[in-house]
KEMIDO-254418 format. One record per atom (N, C-alpha, C, CB): residue in three letters; z, x, y; atom name. Coordinates in nm, 3 decimals, padded with zeros to 5 digits. Atoms other than C-alpha are relative to their C-alpha. Glycine has a CB too. Example, Ala and Ser with C-alpha at 12.3 -4.5 7.8 and 13.67 -1.06 7.14 Angstrom:
! residues 2
<pt aa="ALA" Z="00.000" X="00.089" Y="-00.119" at="N"/>
<pt aa="ALA" Z="00.780" X="01.230" Y="-00.450" at="CA"/>
<pt aa="ALA" Z="00.000" X="00.090" Y="00.120" at="C"/>
<pt aa="ALA" Z="00.125" X="-00.099" Y="00.003" at="CB"/>
<pt aa="SER" Z="-00.006" X="-00.082" Y="-00.119" at="N"/>
<pt aa="SER" Z="00.714" X="01.367" Y="-00.106" at="CA"/>
<pt aa="SER" Z="00.073" X="-00.077" Y="00.109" at="C"/>
<pt aa="SER" Z="-00.142" X="00.041" Y="00.046" at="CB"/>
This chain:
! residues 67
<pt aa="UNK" Z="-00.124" X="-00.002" Y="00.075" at="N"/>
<pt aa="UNK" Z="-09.291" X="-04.832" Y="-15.173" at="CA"/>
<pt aa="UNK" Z="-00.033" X="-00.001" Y="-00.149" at="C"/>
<pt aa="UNK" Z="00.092" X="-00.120" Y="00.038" at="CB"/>
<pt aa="UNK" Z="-00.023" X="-00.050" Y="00.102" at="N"/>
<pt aa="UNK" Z="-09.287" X="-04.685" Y="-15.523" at="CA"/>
<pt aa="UNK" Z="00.100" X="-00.151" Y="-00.101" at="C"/>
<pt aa="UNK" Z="00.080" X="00.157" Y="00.046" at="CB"/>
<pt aa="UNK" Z="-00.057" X="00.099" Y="00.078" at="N"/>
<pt aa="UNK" Z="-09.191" X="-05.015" Y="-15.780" at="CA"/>
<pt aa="UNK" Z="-00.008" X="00.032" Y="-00.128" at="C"/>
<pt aa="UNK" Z="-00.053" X="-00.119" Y="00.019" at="CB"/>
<pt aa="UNK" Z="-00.008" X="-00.010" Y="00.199" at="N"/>
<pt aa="UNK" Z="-09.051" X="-04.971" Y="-16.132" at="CA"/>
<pt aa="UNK" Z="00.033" X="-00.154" Y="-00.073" at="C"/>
<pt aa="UNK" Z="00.169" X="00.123" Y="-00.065" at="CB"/>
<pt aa="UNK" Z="00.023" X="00.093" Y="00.094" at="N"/>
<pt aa="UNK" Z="-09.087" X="-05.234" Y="-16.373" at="CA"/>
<pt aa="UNK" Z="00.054" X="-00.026" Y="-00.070" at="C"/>
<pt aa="UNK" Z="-00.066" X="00.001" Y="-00.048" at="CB"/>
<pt aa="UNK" Z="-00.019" X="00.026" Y="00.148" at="N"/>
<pt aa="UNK" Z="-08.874" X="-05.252" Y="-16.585" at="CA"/>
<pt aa="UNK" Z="00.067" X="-00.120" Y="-00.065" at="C"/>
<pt aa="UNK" Z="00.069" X="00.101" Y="-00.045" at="CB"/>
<pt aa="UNK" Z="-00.077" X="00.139" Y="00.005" at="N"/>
<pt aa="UNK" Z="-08.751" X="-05.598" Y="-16.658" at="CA"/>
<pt aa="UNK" Z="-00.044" X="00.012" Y="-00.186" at="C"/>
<pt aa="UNK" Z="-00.083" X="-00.171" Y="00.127" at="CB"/>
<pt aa="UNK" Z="00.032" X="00.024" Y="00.167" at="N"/>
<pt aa="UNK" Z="-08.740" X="-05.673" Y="-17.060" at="CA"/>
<pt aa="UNK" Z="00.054" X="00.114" Y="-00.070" at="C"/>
<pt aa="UNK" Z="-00.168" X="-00.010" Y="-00.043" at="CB"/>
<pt aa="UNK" Z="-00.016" X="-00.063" Y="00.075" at="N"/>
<pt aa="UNK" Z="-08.685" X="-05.353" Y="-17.146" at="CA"/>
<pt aa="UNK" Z="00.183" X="00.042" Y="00.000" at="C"/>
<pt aa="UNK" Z="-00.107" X="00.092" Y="00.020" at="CB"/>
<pt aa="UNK" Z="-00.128" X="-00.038" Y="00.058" at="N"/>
<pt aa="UNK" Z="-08.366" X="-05.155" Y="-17.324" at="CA"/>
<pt aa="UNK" Z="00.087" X="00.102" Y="00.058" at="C"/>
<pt aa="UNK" Z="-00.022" X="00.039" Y="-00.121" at="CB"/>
<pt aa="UNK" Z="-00.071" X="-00.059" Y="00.022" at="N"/>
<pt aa="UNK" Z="-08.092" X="-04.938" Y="-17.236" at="CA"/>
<pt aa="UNK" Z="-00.054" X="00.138" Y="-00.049" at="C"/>
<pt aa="UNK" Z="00.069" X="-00.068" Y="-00.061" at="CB"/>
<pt aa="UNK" Z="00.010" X="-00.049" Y="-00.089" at="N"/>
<pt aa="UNK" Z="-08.157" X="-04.610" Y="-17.124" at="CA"/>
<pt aa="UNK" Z="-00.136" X="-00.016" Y="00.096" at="C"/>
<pt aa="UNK" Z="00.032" X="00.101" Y="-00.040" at="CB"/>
<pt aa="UNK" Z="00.124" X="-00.009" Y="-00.038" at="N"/>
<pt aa="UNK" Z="-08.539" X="-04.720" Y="-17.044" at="CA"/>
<pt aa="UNK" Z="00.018" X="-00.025" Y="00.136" at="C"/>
<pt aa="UNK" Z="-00.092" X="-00.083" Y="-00.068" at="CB"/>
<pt aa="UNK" Z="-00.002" X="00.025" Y="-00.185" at="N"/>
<pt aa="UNK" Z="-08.488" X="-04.853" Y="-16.665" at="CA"/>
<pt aa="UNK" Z="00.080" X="00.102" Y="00.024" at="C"/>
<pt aa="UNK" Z="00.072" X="-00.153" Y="00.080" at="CB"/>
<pt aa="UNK" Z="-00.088" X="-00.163" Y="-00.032" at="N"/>
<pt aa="UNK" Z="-08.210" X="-04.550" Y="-16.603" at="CA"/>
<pt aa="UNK" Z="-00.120" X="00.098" Y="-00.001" at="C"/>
<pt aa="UNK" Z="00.134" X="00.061" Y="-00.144" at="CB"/>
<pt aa="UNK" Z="00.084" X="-00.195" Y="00.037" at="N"/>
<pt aa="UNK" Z="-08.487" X="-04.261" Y="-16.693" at="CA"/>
<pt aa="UNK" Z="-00.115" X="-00.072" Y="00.092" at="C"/>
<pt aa="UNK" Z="-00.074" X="00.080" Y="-00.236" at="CB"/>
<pt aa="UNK" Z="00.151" X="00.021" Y="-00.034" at="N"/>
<pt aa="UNK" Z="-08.830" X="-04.509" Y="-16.563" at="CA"/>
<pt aa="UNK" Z="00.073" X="00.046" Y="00.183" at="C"/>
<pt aa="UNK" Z="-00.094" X="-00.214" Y="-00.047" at="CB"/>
<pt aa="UNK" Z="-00.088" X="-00.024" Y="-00.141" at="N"/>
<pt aa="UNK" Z="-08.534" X="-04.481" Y="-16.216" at="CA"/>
<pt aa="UNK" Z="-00.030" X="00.112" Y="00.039" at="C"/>
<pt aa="UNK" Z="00.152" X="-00.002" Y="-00.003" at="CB"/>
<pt aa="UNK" Z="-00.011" X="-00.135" Y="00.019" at="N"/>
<pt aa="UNK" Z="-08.471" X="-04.127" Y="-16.259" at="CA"/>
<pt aa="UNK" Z="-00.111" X="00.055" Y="00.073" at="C"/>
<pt aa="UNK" Z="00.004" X="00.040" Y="-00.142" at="CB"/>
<pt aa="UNK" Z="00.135" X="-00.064" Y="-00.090" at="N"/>
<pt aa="UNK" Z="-08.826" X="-04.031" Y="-16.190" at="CA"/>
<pt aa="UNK" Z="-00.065" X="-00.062" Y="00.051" at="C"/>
<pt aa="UNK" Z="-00.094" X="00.064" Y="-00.049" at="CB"/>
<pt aa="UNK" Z="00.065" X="00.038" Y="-00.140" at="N"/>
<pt aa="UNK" Z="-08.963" X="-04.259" Y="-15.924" at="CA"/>
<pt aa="UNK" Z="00.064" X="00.053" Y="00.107" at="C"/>
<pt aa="UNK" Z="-00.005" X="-00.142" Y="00.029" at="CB"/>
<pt aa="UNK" Z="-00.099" X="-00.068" Y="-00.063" at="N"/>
<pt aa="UNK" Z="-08.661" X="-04.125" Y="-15.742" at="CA"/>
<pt aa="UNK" Z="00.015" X="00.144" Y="00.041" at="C"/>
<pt aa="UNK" Z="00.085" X="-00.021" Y="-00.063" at="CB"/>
<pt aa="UNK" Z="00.026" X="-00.130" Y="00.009" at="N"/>
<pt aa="UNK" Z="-08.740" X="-03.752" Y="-15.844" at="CA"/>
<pt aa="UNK" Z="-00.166" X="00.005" Y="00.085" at="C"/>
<pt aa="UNK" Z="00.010" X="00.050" Y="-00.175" at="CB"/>
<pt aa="UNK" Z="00.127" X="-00.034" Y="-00.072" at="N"/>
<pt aa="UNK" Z="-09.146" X="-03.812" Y="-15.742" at="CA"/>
<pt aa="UNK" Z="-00.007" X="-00.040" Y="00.176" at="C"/>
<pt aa="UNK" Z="-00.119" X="-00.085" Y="-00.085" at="CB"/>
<pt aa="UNK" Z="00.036" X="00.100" Y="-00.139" at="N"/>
<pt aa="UNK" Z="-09.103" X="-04.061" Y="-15.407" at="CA"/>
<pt aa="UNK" Z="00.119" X="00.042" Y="00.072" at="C"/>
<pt aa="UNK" Z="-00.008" X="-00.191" Y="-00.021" at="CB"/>
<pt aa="UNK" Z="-00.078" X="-00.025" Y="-00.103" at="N"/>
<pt aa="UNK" Z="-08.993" X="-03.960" Y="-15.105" at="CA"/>
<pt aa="UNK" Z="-00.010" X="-00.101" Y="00.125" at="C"/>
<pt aa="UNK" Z="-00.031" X="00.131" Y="00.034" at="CB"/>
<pt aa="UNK" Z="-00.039" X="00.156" Y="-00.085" at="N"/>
<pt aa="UNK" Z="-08.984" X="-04.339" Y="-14.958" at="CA"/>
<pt aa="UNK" Z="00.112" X="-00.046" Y="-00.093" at="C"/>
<pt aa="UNK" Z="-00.147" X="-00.141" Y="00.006" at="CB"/>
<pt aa="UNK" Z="-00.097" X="00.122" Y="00.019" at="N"/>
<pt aa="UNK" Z="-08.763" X="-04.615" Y="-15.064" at="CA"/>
<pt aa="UNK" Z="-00.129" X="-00.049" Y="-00.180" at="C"/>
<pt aa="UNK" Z="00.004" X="-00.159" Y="00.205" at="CB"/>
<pt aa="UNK" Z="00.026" X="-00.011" Y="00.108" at="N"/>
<pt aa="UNK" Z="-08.796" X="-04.673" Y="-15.448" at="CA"/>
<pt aa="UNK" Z="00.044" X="-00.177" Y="-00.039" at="C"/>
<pt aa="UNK" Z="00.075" X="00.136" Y="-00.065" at="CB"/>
<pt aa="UNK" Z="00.000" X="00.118" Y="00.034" at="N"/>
<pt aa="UNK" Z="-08.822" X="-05.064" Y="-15.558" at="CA"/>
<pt aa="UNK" Z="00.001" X="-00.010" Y="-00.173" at="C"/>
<pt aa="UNK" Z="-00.117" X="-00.061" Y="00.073" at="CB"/>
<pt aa="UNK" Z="-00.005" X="00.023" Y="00.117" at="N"/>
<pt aa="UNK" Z="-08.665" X="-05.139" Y="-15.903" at="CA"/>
<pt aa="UNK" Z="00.047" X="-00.160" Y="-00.052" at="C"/>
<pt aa="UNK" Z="00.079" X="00.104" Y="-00.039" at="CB"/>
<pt aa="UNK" Z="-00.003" X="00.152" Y="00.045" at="N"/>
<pt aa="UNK" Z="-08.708" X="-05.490" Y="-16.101" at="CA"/>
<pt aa="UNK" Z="00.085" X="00.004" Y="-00.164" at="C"/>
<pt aa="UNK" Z="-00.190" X="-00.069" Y="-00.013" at="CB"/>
<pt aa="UNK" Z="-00.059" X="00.062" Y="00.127" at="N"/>
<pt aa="UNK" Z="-08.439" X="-05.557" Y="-16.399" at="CA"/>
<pt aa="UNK" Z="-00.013" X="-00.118" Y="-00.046" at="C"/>
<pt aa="UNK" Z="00.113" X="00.002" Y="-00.003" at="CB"/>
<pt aa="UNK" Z="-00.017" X="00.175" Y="00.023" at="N"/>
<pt aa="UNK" Z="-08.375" X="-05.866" Y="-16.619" at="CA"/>
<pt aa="UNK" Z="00.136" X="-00.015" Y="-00.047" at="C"/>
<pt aa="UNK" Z="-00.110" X="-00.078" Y="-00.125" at="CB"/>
<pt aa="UNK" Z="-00.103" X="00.057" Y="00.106" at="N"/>
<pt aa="UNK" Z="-08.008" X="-05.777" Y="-16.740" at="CA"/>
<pt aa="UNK" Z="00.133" X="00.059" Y="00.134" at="C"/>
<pt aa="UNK" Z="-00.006" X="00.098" Y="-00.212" at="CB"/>
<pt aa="UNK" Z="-00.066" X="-00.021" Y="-00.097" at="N"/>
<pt aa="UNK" Z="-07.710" X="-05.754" Y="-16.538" at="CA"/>
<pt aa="UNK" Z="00.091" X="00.158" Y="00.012" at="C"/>
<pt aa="UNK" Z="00.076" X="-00.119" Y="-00.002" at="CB"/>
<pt aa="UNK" Z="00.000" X="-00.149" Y="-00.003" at="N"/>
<pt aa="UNK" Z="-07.600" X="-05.416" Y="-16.683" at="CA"/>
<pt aa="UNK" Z="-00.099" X="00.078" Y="00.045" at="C"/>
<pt aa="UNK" Z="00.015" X="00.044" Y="-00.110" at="CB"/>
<pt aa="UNK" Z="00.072" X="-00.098" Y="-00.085" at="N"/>
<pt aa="UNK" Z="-07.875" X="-05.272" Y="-16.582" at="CA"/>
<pt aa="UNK" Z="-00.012" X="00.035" Y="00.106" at="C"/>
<pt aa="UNK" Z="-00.077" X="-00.002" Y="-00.002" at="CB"/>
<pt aa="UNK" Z="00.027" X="-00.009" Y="-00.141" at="N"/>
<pt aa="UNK" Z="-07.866" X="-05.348" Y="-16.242" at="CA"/>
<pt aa="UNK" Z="00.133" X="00.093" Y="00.020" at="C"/>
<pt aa="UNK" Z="-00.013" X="-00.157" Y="00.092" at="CB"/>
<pt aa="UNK" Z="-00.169" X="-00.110" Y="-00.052" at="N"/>
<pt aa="UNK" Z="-07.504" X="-05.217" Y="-16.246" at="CA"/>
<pt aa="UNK" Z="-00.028" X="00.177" Y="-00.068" at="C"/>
<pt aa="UNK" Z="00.208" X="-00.092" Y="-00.127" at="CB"/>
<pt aa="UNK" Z="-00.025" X="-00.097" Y="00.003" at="N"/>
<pt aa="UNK" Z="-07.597" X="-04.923" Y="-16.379" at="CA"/>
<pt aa="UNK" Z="-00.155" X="00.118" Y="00.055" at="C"/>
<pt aa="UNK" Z="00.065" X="-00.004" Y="-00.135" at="CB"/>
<pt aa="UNK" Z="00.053" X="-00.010" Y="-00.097" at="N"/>
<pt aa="UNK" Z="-07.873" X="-04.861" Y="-16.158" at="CA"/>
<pt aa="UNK" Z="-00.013" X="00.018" Y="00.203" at="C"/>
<pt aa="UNK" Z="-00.026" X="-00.061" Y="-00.049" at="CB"/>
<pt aa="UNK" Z="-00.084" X="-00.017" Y="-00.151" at="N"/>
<pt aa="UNK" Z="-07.645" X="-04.860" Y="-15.851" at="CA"/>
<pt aa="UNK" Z="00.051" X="00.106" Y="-00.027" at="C"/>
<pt aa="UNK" Z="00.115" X="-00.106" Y="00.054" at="CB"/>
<pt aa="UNK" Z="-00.127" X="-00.071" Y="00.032" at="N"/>
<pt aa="UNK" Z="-07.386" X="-04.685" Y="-16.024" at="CA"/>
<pt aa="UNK" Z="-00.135" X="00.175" Y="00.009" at="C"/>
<pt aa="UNK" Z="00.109" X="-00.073" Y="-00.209" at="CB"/>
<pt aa="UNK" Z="00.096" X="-00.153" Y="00.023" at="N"/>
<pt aa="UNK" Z="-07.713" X="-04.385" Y="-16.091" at="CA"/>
<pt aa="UNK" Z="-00.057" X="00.011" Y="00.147" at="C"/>
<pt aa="UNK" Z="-00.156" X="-00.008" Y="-00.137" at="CB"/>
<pt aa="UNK" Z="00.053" X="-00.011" Y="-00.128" at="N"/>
<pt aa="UNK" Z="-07.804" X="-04.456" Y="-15.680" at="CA"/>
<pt aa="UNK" Z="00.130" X="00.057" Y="00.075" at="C"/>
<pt aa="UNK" Z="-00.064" X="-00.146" Y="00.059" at="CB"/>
<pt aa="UNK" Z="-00.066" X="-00.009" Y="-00.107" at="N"/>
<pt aa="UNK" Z="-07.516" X="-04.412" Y="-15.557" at="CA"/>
<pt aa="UNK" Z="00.097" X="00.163" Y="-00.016" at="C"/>
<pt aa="UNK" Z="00.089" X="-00.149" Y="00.012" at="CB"/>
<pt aa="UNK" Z="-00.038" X="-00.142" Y="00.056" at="N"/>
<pt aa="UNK" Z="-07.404" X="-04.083" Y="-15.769" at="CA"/>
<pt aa="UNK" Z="-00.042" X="00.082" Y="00.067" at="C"/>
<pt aa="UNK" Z="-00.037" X="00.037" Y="-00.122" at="CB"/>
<pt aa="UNK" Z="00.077" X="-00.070" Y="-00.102" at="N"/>
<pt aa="UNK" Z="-07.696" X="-03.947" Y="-15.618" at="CA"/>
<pt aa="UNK" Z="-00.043" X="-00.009" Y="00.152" at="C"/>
<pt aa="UNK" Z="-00.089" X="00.003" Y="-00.045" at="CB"/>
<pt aa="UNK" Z="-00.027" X="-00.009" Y="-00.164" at="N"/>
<pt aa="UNK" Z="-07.603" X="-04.009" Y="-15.249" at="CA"/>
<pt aa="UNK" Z="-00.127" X="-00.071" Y="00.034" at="C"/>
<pt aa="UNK" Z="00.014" X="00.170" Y="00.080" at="CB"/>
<pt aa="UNK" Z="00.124" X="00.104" Y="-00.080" at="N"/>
<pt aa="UNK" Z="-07.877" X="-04.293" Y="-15.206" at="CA"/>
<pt aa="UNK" Z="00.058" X="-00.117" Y="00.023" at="C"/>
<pt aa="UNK" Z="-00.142" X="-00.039" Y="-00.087" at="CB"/>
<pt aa="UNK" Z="-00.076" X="00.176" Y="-00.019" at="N"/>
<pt aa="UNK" Z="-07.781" X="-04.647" Y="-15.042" at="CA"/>
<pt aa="UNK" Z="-00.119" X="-00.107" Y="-00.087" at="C"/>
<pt aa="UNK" Z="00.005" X="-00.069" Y="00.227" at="CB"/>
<pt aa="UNK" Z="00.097" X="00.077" Y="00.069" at="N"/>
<pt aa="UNK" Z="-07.948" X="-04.923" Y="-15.239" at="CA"/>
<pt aa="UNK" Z="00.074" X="-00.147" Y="00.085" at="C"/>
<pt aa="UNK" Z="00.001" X="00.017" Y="-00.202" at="CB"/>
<pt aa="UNK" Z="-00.045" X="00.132" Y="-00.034" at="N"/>
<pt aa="UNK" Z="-07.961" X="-05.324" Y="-15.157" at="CA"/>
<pt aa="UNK" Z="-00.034" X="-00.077" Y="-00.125" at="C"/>
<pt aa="UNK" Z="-00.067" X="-00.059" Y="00.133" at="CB"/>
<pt aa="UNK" Z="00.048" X="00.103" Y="00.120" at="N"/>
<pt aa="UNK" Z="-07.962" X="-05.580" Y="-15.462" at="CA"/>
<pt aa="UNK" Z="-00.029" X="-00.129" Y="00.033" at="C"/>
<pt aa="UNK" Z="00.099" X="-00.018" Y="-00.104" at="CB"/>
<pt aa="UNK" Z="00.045" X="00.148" Y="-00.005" at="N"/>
<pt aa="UNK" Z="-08.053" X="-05.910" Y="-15.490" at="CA"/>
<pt aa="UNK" Z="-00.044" X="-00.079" Y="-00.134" at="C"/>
<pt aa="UNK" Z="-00.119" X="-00.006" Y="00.095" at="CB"/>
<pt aa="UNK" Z="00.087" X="00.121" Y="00.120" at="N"/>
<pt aa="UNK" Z="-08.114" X="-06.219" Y="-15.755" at="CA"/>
<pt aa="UNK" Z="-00.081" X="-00.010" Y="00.047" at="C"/>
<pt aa="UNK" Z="00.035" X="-00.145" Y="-00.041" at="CB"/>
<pt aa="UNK" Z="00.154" X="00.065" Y="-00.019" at="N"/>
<pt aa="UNK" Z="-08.430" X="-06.335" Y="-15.788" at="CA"/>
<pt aa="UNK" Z="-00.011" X="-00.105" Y="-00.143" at="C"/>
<pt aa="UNK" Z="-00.149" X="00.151" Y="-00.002" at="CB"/>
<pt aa="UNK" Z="-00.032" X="00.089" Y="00.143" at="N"/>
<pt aa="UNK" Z="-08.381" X="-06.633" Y="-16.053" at="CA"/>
<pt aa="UNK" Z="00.093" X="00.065" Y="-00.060" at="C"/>
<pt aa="UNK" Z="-00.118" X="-00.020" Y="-00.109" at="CB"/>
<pt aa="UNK" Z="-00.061" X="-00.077" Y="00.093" at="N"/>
<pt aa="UNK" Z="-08.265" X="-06.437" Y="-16.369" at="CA"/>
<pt aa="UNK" Z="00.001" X="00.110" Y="00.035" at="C"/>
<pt aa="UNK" Z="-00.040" X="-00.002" Y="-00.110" at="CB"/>
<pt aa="UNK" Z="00.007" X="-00.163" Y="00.018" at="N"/>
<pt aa="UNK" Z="-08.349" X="-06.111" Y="-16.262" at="CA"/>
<pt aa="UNK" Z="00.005" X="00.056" Y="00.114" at="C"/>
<pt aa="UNK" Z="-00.122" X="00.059" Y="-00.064" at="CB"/>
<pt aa="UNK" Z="-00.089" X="-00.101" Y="-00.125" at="N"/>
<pt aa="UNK" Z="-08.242" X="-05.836" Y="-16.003" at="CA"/>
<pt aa="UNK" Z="-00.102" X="00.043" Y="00.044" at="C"/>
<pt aa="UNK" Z="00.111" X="00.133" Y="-00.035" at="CB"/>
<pt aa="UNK" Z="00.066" X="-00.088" Y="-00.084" at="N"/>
<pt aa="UNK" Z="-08.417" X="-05.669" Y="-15.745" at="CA"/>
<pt aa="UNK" Z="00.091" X="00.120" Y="00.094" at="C"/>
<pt aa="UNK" Z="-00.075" X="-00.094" Y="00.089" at="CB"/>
<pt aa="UNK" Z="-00.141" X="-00.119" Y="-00.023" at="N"/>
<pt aa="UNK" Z="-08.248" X="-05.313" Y="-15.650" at="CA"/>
<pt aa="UNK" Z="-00.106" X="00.084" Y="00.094" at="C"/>
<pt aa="UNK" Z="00.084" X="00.112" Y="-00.180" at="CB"/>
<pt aa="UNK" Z="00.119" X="-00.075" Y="-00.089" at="N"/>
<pt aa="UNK" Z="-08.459" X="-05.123" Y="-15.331" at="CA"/>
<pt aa="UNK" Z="00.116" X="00.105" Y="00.029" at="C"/>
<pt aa="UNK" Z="-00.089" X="-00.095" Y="00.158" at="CB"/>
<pt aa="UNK" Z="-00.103" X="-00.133" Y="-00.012" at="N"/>
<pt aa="UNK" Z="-08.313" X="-04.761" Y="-15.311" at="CA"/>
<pt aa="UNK" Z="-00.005" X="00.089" Y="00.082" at="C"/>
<pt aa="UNK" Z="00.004" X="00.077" Y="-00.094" at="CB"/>
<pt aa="UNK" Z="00.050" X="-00.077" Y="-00.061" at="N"/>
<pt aa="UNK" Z="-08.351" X="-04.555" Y="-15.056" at="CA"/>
<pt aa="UNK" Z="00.085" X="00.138" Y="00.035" at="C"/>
<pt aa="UNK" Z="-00.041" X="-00.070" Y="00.095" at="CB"/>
């Protein structure tokens, strides 16, 4: 499973690091935020593109597996 990283960072950076694990991996794509927009708009970009995702807290920060 294909994991993006992007916790810390800004607005569009997790959207685009998404974008193309999603474009290269043809498994289930594991993405790590730290802000709660992001996670929402990390669904909102899974689910545009006809993928189911599952979220989850993890302390402060989200875990979003996309498949």
């Amino acid at each position: 499973m294909k994991e993006v990283d992007a916790r810390g960072l800004s607005c569009p950076e997790p959207l685009m690091m998404t974008a193309d694990a999603l474009k290269n991996e043809k498994g289930p794509v594991k993405v790590l935020v730290s802000e709660v927009n992001q996670k929402m708009n990390v669904e909102k970009y899974a689910k545009s593109h006809g993928k189911t995702y599952k979220s989850r807290e993890i302390g402060s920060e989200f875990q979003i597996i996309i498949e």
